[in-house]
C-alpha positions in Angstrom: 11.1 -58.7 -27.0 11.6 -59.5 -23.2 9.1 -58.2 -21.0 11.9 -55.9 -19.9 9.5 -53.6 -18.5 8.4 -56.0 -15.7 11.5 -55.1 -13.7 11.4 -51.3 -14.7 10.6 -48.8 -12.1 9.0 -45.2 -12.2 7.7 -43.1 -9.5 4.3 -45.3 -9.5 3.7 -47.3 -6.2 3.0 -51.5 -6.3 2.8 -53.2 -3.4 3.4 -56.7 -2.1 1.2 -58.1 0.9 -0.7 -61.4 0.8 -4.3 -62.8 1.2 -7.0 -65.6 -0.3 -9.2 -64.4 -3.0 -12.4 -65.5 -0.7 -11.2 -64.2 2.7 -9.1 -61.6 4.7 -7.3 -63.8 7.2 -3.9 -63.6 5.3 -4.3 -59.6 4.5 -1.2 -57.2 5.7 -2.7 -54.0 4.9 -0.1 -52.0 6.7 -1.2 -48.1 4.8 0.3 -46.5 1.9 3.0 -48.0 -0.5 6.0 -46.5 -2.0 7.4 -49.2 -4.0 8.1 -48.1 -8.0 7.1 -49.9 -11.0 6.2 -48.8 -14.1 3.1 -49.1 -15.3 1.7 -48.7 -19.0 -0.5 -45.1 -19.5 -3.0 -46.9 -21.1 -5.7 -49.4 -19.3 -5.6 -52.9 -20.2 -9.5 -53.3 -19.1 -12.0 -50.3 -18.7 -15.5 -50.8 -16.8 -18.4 -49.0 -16.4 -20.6 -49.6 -13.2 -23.5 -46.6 -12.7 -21.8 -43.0 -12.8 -18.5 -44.8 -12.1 -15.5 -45.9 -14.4 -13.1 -48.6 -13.0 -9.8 -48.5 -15.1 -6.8 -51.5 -14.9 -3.4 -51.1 -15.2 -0.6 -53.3 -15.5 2.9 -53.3 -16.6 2.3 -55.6 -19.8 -0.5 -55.2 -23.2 -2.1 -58.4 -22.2 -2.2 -60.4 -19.2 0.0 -64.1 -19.4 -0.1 -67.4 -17.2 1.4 -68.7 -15.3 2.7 -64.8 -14.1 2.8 -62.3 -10.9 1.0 -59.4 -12.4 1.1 -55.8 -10.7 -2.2 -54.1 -11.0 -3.5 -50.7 -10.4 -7.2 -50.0 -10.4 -8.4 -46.5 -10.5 -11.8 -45.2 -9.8 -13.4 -42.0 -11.3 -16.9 -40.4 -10.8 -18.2 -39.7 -14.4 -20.4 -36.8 -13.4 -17.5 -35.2 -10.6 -14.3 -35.8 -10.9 -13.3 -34.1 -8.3 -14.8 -36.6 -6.4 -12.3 -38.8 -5.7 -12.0 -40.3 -2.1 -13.0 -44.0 -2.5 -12.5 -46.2 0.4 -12.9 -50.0 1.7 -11.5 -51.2 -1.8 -10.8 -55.0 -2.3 -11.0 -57.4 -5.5 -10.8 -60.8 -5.8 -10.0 -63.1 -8.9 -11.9 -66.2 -10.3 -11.1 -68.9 -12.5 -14.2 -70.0 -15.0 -13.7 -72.6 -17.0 -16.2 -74.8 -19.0 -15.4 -78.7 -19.4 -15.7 -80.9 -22.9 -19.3 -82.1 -21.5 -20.8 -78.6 -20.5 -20.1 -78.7 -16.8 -18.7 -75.4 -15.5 -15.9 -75.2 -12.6 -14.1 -72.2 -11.1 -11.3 -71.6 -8.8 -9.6 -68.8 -7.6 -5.3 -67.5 -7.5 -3.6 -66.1 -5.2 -3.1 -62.0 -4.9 -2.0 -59.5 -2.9 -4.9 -57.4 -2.0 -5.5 -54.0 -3.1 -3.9 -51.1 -1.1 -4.0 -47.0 -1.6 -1.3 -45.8 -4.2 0.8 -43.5 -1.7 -0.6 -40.0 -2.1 -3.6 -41.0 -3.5 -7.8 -41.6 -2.4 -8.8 -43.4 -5.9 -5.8 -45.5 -7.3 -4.9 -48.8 -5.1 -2.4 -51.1 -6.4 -1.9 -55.1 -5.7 -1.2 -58.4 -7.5 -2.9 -61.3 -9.7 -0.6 -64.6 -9.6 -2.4 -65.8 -12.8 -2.2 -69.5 -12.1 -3.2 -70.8 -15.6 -4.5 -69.2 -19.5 -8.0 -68.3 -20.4 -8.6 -67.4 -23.5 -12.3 -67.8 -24.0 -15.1 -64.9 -22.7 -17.1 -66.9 -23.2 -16.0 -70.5 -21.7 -12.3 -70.1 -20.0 -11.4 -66.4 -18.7 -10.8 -65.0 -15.5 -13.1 -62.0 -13.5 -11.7 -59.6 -11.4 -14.2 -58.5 -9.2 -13.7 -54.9 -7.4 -15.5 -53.5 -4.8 -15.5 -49.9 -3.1 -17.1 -47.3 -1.1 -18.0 -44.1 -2.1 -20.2 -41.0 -0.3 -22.3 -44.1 1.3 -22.3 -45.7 -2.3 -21.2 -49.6 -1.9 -19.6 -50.4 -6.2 -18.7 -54.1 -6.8 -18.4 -54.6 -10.4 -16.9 -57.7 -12.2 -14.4 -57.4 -14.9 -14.0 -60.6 -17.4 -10.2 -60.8 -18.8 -8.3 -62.8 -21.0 -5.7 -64.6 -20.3 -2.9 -65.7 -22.5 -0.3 -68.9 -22.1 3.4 -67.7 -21.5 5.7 -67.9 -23.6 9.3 -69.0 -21.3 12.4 -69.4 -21.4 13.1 -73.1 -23.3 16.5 -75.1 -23.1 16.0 -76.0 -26.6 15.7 -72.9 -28.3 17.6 -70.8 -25.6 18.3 -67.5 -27.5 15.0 -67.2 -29.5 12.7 -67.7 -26.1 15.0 -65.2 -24.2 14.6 -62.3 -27.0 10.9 -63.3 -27.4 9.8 -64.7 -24.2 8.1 -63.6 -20.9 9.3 -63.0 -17.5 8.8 -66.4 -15.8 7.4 -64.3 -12.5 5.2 -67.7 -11.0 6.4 -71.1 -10.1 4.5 -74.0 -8.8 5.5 -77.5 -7.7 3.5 -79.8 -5.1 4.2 -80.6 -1.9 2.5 -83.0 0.5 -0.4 -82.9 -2.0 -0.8 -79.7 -2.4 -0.6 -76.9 -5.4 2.2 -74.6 -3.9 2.8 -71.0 -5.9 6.0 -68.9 -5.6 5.4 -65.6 -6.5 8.3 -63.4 -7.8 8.0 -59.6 -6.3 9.8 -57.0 -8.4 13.2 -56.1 -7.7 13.2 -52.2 -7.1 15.8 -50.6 -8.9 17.4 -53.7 -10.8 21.1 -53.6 -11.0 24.2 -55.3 -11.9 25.5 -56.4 -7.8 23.5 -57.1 -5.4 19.7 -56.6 -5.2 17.0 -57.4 -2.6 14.9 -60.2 -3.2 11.7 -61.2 -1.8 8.9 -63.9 -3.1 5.8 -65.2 -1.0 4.8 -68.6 -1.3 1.1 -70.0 -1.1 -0.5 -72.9 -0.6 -3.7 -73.4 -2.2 -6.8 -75.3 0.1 -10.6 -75.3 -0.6 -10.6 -77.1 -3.8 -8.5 -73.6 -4.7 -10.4 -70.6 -3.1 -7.7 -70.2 -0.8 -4.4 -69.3 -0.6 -2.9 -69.0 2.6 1.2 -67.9 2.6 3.6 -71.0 3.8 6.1 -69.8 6.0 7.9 -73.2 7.3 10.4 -73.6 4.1 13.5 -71.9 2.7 14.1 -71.1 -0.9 17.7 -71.2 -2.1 18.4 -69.5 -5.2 21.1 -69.6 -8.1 21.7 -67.2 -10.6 22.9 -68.6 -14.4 23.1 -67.0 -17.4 22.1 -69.9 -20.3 22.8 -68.0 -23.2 26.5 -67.5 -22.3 27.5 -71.6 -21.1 25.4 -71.0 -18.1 27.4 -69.4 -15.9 26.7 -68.7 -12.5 28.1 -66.0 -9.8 31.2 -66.0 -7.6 29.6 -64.7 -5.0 28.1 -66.9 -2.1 24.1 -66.4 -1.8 22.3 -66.9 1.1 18.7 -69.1 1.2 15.9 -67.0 1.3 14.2 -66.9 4.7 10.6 -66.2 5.7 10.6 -62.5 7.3 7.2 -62.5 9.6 7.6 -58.7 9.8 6.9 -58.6 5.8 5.2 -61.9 5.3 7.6 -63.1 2.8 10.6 -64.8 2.4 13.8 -62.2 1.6 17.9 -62.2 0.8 20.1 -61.0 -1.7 20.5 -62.2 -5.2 23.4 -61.0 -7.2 23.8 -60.6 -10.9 27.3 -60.3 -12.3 26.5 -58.7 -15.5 23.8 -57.1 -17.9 21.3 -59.5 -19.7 19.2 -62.7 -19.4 19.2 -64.4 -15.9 17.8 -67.4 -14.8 17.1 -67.9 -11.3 16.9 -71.7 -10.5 14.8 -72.3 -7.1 15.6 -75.2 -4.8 12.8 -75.7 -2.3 13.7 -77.3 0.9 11.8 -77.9 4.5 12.9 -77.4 7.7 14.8 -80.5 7.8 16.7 -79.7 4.9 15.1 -82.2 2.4 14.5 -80.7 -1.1 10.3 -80.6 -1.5 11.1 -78.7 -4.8 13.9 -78.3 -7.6 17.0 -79.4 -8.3 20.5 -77.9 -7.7 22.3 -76.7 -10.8 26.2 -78.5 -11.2 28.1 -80.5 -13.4 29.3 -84.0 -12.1 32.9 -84.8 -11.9 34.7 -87.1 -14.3 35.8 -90.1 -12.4 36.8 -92.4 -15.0 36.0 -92.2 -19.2 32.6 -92.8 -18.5 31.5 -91.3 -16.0 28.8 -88.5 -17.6 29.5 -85.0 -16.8 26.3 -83.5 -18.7 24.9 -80.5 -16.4 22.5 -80.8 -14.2 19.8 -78.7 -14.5 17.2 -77.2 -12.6 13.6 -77.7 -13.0 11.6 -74.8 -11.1 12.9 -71.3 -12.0 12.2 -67.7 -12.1 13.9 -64.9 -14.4 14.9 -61.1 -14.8 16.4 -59.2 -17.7 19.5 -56.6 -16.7 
């Protein structure tokens, strides 16, 4: 079924600020969050490192690329647990992949950096943007490494994941992907030679009308180590509903524009209805050329024939009502 529980929300806190794996300089650690998403009871991974335990959580069983995966990590003390104030916790994500011939590469993905859980000393919250599937422990996977501070006790341990290819939304098989697909929460196009990510930030309290948007978009440098967030571009968006003759909305929607006090780009999207939405991105500079996307219409019939097939866009995002 659809990964309806990405845009789900209980009383758990994610947050949504920006950085590079390898460096700081992007980090907007501005204190506690109170931003709901649910989050599955159970840990996806589960690490031991001395008398500590590091637990991750995330909304979905397994973890899928290309996606914008909210994480929790939590931190016990196997021998006290009421010992529980953890401090100067950061992760970072790696890439490691191992070519036909032997040789080894690695790169990194954008996150959001790990933040206190509001209310909480042990449980800090962020985001993966999984750029690409690893399926392989031992040859192609991805390692989350966590450090933290506790009682004058430095912990860094490295936790190896899987990673699993998406399964999105296809044109040709339109109602089978959208009952079995993923959310499509990670876009990427290039732009003056560059590998550019949009990252989709959960909607809080996803409704039929209008809802707040935001997404960050990154650029990556270093041979991708870093990721530092692009602010110079707007991001129109356009709501259509494939599965019923691809429908849009009525109602006017505004480009979304980079906010400097968030360090994102935010607007309003509205949704017309209950079910499967497709949200087709049109990237555009500050002159106004398109660097990314296509816009979504149907051409008009001058003469017999002149081809009035759709148009459809290339780089998109989704949500399920």
């Amino acid at each position: 079924m659809k990964k309806i529980l990405y845009f789900a929300f209980t009383a758990i806190a994610i947050a949504f600020t920006t950085t590079s794996c390898s460096s700081d300089d992007n980090s907007m650690l501005k204190g506690p969050t109170t931003r709901p998403v649910e989050i599955i009871t159970d840990p996806l991974k589960i690490q031991t490192e001395g008398d500590y335990s590091i637990k991750v959580f995330t909304n979905t069983k397994e973890f899928y690329a290309p996606s914008t995966a909210p994480i929790i990590i939590e931190i016990t003390d196997n021998k006290d647990e009421t010992n529980k104030v953890f401090t100067n916790t950061k992760m970072a994500i790696t890439m490691h992949m191992t070519m036909q011939d032997g040789h080894q590469m690695s790169h990194s993905a954008p996150i959001t950096q790990l933040r206190p859980v509001a209310g909480t000393t042990n449980k800090f919250e962020g985001e993966i943007m999984f750029s690409m599937a690893g399926m392989e422990l031992d040859k192609n996977y991805w390692t989350i490494t966590v450090e933290s501070e506790n009682k004058g006790n430095k912990i860094k341990t490295d936790i190896n994941t899987t990673v699993r290819p998406g399964n999105f939304f296809d044109r040709e098989n339109i109602i089978n992907s959208i009952a079995k697909g993923d959310n499509k929460t990670l876009e990427m196009f290039t732009y003056n030679g560059k590998n550019h990510f949009i990252a989709f930030h959960q909607i809080p309290n996803l409704k039929v009308g209008r809802n707040k948007m935001q997404v960050s978009v990154f650029r990556s440098e270093k041979m991708g180590m870093e990721f530092p967030v692009v602010e110079n571009l707007s991001i129109e968006i356009d709501p259509r509903m494939p599965d019923m003759a691809n429908h849009g909305v009525s109602a006017a929607i505004n480009p979304l524009k980079y906010n400097s006090n968030i360090g994102m780009y935010d607007g309003t999207i509205v949704f017309n209805m209950p079910g499967y939405w497709y949200i087709n991105l049109v990237v555009k500079d500050e002159a106004g050329n398109i660097v990314a996307g296509k816009p979504v219409y149907t051409p008009v019939r001058v003469n017999k024939d002149t081809d009035t097939t759709p148009v459809l866009g290339d780089k998109f995002l989704d949500v399920f009502i």
